[in-house]
C-alpha positions as CSV (number, residue, x, y, z in Angstrom):
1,X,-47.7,28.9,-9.5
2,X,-44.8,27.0,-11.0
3,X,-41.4,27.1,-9.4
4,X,-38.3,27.1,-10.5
5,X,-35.0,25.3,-9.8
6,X,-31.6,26.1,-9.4
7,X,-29.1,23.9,-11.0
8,X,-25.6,23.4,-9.0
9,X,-23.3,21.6,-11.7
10,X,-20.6,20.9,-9.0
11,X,-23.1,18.5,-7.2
12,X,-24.8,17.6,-10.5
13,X,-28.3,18.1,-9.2
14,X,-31.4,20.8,-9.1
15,X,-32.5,22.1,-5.6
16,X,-36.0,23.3,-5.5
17,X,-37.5,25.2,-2.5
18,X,-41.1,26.1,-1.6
19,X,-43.5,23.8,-1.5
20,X,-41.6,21.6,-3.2
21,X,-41.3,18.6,-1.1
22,X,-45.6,17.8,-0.8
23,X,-46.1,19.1,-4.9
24,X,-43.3,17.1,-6.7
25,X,-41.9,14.3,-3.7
26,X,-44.5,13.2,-1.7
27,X,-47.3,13.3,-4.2
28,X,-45.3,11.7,-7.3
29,X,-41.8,10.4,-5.8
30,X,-39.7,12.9,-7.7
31,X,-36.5,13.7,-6.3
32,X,-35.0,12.9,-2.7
33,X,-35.9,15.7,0.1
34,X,-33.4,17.8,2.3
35,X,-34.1,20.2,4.7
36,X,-37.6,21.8,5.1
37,X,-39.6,21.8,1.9
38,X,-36.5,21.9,-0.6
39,X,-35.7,18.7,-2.6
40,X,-33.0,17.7,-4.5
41,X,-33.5,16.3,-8.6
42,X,-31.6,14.1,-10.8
43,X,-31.2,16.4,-14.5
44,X,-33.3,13.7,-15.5
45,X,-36.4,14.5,-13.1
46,X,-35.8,18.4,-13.0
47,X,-36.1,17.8,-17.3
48,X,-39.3,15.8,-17.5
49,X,-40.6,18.4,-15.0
50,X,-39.4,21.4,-16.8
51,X,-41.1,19.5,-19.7
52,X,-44.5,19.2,-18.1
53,X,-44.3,23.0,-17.2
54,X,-44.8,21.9,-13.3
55,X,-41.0,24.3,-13.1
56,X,-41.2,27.2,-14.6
57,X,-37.2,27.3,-15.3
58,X,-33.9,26.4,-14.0
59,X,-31.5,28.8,-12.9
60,X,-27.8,28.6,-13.3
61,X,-26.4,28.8,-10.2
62,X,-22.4,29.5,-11.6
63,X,-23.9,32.0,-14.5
64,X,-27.3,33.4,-13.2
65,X,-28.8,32.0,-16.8
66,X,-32.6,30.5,-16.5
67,X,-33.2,27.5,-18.4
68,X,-36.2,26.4,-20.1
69,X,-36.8,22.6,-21.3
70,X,-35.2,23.7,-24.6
71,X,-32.2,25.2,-23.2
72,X,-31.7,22.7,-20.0
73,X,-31.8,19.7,-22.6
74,X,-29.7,21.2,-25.4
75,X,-26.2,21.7,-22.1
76,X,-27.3,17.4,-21.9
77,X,-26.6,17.8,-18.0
78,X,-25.5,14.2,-17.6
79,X,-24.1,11.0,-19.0
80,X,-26.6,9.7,-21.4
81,X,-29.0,12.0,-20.5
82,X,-30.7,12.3,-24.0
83,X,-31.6,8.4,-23.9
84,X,-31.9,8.4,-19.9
85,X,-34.4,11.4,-20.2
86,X,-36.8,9.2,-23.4
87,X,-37.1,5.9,-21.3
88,X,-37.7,8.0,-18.1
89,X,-40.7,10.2,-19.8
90,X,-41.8,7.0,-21.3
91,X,-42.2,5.0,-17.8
92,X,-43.4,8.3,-16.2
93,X,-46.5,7.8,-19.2
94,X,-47.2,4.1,-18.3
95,X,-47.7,5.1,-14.6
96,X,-44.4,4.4,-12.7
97,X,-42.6,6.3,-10.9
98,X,-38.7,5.4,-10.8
99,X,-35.6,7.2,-8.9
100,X,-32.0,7.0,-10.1
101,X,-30.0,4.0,-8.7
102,X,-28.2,5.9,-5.8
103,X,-28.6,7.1,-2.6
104,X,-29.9,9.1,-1.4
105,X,-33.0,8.7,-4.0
106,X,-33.3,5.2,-3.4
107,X,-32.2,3.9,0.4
108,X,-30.5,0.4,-0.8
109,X,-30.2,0.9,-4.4
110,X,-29.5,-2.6,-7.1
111,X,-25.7,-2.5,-7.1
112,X,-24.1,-3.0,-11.1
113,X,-24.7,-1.1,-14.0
114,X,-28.0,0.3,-13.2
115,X,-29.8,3.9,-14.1
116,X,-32.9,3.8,-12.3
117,X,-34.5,1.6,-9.9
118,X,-38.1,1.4,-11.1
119,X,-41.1,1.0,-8.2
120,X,-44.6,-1.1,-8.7
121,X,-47.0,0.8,-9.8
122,X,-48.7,2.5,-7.0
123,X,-45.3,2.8,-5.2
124,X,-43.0,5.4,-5.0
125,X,-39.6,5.6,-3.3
126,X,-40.3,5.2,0.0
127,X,-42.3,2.0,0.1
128,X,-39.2,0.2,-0.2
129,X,-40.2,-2.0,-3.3
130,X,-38.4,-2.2,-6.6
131,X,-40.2,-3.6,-9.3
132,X,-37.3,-3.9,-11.3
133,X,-33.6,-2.2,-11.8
134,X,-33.4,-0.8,-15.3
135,X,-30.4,0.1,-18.1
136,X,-30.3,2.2,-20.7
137,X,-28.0,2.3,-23.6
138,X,-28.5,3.8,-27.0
139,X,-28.3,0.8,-29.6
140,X,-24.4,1.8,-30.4
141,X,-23.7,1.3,-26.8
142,X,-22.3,-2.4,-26.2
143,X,-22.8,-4.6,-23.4
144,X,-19.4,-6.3,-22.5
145,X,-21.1,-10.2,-20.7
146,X,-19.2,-9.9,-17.4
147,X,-22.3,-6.4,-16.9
148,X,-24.9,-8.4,-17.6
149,X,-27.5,-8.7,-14.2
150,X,-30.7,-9.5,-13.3
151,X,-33.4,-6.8,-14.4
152,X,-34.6,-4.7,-17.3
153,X,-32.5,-3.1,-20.3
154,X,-34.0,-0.4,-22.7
155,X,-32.5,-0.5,-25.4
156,X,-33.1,3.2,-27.4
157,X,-32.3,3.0,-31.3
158,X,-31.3,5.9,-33.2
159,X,-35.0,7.2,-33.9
160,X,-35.7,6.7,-30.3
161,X,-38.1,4.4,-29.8
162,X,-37.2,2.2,-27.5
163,X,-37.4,-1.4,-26.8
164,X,-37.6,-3.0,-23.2
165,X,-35.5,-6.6,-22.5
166,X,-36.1,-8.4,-19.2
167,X,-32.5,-10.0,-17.8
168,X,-32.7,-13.1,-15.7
169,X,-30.8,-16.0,-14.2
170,X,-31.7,-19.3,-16.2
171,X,-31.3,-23.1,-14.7
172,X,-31.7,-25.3,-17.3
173,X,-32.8,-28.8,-16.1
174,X,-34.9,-31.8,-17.5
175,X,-35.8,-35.1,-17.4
176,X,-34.7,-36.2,-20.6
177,X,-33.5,-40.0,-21.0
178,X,-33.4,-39.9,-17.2
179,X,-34.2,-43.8,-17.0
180,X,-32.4,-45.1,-20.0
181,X,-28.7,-46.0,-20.2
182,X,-26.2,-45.7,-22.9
183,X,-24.4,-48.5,-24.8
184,X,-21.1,-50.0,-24.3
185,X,-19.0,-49.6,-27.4
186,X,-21.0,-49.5,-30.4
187,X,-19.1,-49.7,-33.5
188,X,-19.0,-46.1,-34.8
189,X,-16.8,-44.3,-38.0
190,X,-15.5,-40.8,-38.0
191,X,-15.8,-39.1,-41.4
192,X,-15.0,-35.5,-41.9
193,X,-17.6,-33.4,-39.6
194,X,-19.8,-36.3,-38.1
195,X,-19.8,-39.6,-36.7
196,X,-21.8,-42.5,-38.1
197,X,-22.6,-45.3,-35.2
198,X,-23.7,-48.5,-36.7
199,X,-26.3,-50.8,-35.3
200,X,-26.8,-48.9,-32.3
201,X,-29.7,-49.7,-29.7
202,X,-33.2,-48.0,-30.6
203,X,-33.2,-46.0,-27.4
204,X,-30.2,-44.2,-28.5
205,X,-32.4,-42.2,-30.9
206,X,-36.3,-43.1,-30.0
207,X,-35.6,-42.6,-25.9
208,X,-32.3,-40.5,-25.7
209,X,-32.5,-38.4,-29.3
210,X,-29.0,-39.1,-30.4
211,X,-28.4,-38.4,-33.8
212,X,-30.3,-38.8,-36.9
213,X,-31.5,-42.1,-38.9
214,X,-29.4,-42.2,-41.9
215,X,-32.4,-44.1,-43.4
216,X,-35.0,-41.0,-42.4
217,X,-38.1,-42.1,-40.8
218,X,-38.3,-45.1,-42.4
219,X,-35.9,-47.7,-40.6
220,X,-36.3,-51.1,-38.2
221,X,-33.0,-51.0,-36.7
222,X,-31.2,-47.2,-37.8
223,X,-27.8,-46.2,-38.4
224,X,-27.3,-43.4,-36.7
225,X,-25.5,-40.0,-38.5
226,X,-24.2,-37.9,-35.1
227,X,-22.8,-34.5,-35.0
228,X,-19.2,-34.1,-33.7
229,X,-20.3,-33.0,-30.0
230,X,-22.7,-36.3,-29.9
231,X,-19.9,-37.9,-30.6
232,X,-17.8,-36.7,-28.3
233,X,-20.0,-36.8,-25.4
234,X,-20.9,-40.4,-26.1
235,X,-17.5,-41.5,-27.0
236,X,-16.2,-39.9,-23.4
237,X,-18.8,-42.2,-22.2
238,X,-17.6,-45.7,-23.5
239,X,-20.9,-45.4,-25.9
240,X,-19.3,-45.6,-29.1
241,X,-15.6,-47.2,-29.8
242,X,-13.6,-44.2,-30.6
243,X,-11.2,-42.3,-29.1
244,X,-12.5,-39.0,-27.5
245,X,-9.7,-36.9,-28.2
246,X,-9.6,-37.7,-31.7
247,X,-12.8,-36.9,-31.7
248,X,-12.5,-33.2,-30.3
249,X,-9.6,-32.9,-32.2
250,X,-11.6,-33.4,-35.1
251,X,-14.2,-30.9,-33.8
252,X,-11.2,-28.5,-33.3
253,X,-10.1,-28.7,-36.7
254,X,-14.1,-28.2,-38.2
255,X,-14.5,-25.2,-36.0
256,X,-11.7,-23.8,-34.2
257,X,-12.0,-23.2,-30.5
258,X,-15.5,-22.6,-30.8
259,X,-16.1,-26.2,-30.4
260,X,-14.5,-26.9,-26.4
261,X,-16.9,-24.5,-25.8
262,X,-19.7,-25.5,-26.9
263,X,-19.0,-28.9,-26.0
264,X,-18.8,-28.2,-22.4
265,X,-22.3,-26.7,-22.8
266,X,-23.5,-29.8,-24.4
267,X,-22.3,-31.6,-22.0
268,X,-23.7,-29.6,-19.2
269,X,-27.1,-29.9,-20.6
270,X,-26.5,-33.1,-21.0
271,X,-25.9,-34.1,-17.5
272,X,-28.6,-31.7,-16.5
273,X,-31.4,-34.2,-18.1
274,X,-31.8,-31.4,-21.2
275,X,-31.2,-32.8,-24.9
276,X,-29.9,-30.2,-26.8
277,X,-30.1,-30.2,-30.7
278,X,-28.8,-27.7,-33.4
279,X,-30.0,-24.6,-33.3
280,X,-29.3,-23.9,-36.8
281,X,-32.2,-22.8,-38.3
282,X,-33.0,-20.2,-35.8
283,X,-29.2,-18.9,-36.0
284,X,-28.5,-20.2,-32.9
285,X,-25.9,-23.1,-30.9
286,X,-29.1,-25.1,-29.8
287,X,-31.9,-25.6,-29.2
288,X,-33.6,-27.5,-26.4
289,X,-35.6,-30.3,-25.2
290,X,-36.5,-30.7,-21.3
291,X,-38.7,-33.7,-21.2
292,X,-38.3,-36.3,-23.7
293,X,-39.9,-39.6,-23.6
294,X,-39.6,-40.7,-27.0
295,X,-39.2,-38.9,-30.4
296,X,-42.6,-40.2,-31.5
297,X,-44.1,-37.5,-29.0
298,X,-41.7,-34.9,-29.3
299,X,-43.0,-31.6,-28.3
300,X,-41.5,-28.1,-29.7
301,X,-38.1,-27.5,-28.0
302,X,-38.5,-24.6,-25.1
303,X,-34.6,-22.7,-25.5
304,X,-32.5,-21.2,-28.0
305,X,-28.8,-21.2,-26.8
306,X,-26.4,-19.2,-27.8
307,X,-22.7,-20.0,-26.4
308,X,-20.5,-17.4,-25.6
309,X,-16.9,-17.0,-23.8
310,X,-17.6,-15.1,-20.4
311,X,-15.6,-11.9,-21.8
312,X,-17.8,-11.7,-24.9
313,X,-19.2,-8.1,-25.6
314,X,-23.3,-8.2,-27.0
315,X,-24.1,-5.5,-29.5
316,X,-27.7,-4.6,-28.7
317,X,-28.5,-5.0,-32.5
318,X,-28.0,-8.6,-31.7
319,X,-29.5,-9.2,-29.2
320,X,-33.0,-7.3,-30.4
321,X,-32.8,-9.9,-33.6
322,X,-32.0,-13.0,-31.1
323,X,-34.7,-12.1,-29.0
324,X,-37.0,-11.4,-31.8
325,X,-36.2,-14.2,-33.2
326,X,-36.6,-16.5,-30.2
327,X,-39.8,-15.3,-29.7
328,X,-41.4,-15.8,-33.1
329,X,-40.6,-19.4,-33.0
330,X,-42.4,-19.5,-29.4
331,X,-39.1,-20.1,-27.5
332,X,-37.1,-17.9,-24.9
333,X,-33.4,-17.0,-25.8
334,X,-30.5,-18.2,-23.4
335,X,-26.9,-17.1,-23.7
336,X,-24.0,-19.8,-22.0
337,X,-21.2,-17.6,-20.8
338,X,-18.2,-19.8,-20.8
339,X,-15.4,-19.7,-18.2
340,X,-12.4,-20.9,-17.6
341,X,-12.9,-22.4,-14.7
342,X,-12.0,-26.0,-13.9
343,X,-15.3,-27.2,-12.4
344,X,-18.0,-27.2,-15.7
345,X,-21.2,-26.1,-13.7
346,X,-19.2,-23.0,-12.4
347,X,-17.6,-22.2,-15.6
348,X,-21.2,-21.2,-17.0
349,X,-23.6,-18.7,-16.2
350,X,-26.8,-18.7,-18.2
351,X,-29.1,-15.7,-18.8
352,X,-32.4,-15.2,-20.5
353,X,-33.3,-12.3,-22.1
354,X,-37.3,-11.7,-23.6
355,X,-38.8,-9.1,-24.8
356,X,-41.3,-7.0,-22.2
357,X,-44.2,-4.6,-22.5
358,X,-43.6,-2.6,-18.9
C-alpha cells in the first residue's frame, strides 16, 4: 500500500510515517530519518517519489489539500526545483542515489554552491562516500568565476535535456625547452602587432618554438615573425634588444587590457616548462604544448586556454560550445582566472571543465 506525505512549508520538507524508514531510506537512500519509522524528504525526493506512485499523495499540512505529482510540481516547492527535480530523476535512472547537500541528509556535506552530493553507485548516504558534488542551473542561469569548485555541473537547457560538465583543479606543467637557454640580445624590430627578431639562434624556434619562420618551412638560418607576448616575454629576458615596456605598451594599445592579462598567463606557462601558442583557430587564448623537443616532432597540443579576470561571469551557453569544442579537436578546455595579486602563481587559478557521461 502506498503512503502518503505531509508537506510542512515552514520547514520546507515532507514527513512520511509508517514504514517509511526500511521502504524508501534504508532500501534506496531517500530522505534523512527522525524518530521511529518517519523520515524527512527534500520536495525534490517526495516529487520523484510521488512520480513513481511509491506515495500515494502529499498532504498540505497549512490547508488540508492532497497533492498528486501534477499538483505537488505545478506549487514548484523549491528554488529551482523544475531543473533540480529533471537531473535528480535522471541520476535516479542511471542507478545513483544522491541526497541534497545539507545536513542532516548528508553528515559532512561539499561546502559551495552545491545541490546534491551524489554517492558511487552501490552507495547510499550512509556509507560516507561522495562520488561527486553536483550543480544545477538552467542554461539562463550564469556562473559568476569566484563559484566555480571542484565537481560536476548540469547544465539543463530550455527543452530539458541536460548536459553534465566535470569541474577540476588544473596544474599545468611541462618540460618544454627545459635544457636550452635563450639568447642575449638578438637584434629584433617592432612593427605594428608583432615583433620580427633577425638572425636569431635555431633553438629559438626548432627547440624552444618561438615564433614563426618568416621564410615558412623552407629556411637555413630563419627570421623569426613573433607575436607581441613572445616578445614581451623574451625581451623581459634580455633575449631580444628592445625595451619591454614599449613592448607591452604596444600590446596595450593592439588589445586593451586584455593583453597584461594574458601575458602573465603566458608567462606562467612559460616558466612552468609549457609552450603556449595561439589558440586562434579553436576560438581560444592558447593552446598548449607540454613536452617539446623539437618542432620537427611536434605532437598535437594537449589544452585550450581561455584567460579570464577572476571576477568574470561564464554563461553556460559558452561554456557547452568551449567544451564542445575542445573536445572535437581531442584537447581538454582550461580557463586562467586572473587576479590581482602581486605574486603571478597566486594570481591564477586554473580549472578544466570536460564533458561527462555519469
Amino acid at each position: 500500500m502506498a503512503l502518503e506525505g505531509r508537506f510542512e512549508t515552514d520547514d520546507g520538507v515532507v514527513y512520511v510515517g509508517g514504514d517509511a524508514r526500511q521502504r524508501y531510506h534504508d532500501s534506496r537512500g531517500y530522505g534523512y530519518p527522525l524518530e521511529g519509522n518517519e523520515i524527512a524528504l527534500a520536495p525534490v525526493e517526495a516529487a520523484h517519489l510521488l512520480y513513481r506512485g511509491d506515495l500515494e499523495a502529499i498532504v498540505d499540512a497549512a490547508s488540508g489539500e492532497r497533492l498528486r505529482f501534477r499538483e505537488f510540481v505545478a506549487r514548484e516547492p523549491g528554488e529551482g526545483f523544475g531543473v533540480r527535480f529533471l537531473v535528480y530523476a535522471d541520476l535516479r535512472s542511471r542507478g545513483f542515489y544522491l541526497s541534497p547537500a545539507a545536513e542532516p541528509w548528508v553528515p559532512d556535506p561539499p561546502g559551495g554552491e552545491v545541490d546534491f552530493a551524489v554517492f558511487p553507485r552501490g552507495k547510499g548516504p550512509g556509507d560516507g562516500k561522495i562520488a561527486y558534488a553536483l550543480r544545477i542551473v538552467g542554461e539562463r542561469t550564469d556562473i559568476p568565476a569566484a563559484e566555480l569548485r571542484e565537481g560536476v555541473l548540469a547544465v539543463v537547457d530550455e527543452e530539458s535535456e541536460i548536459t553534465y560538465f566535470e569541474i577540476g583543479r588544473r596544474n599545468p606543467s611541462g618540460t618544454s625547452g627545459s635544457d636550452a637557454a635563450l639568447p642575449d640580445g638578438c637584434e629584433a624590430d617592432l612593427l605594428a602587432d608583432r615583433v620580427v627578431v633577425w638572425e636569431p639562434p635555431l633553438d629559438l624556434y626548432e627547440r624552444t618554438f618561438y615564433g614563426q619562420p618568416l621564410e615558412g618551412r623552407e629556411y637555413d638560418e630563419p627570421t623569426l615573425q613573433c607575436s607581441l607576448l613572445e616578445a614581451a616575454y623574451l625581451a623581459e629576458r634580455g633575449a631580444i634588444d628592445l625595451e619591454p615596456e614599449m613592448v607591452r605598451e604596444r600590446g596595450r594599445e593592439v588589445e586593451g587590457e586584455r593583453f597584461d592579462r594574458r601575458l602573465t598567463v603566458y608567462t606562467e606557462l612559460r616558466e612552468r616548462g609549457v609552450v603556449p601558442k595561439t589558440g586562434y583557430k579553436f576560438g581560444a587564448d592558447f593552446r598548449t604544448y607540454a613536452d617539446v623537443e623539437s618542432v620537427e616532432n611536434l605532437g598535437h597540443s594537449e589544452l585550450l586556454v581561455r584567460v579570464h579576470p577572476a571576477d568574470y561571469v561564464f554563461e553556460p551557453r559558452d561554456l557547452a560550445l568551449d567544451v564542445r569544442l575542445a573536445h572535437g579537436v581531442r584537447k581538454t578546455m582550461v580557463f586562467a582566472l586572473v587576479g590581482d595579486g602581486t605574486d603571478r602563481s597566486d594570481a591564477i587559478e586554473w580549472w578544466s571543465l570536460e564533458r561527462l557521461t555519469p
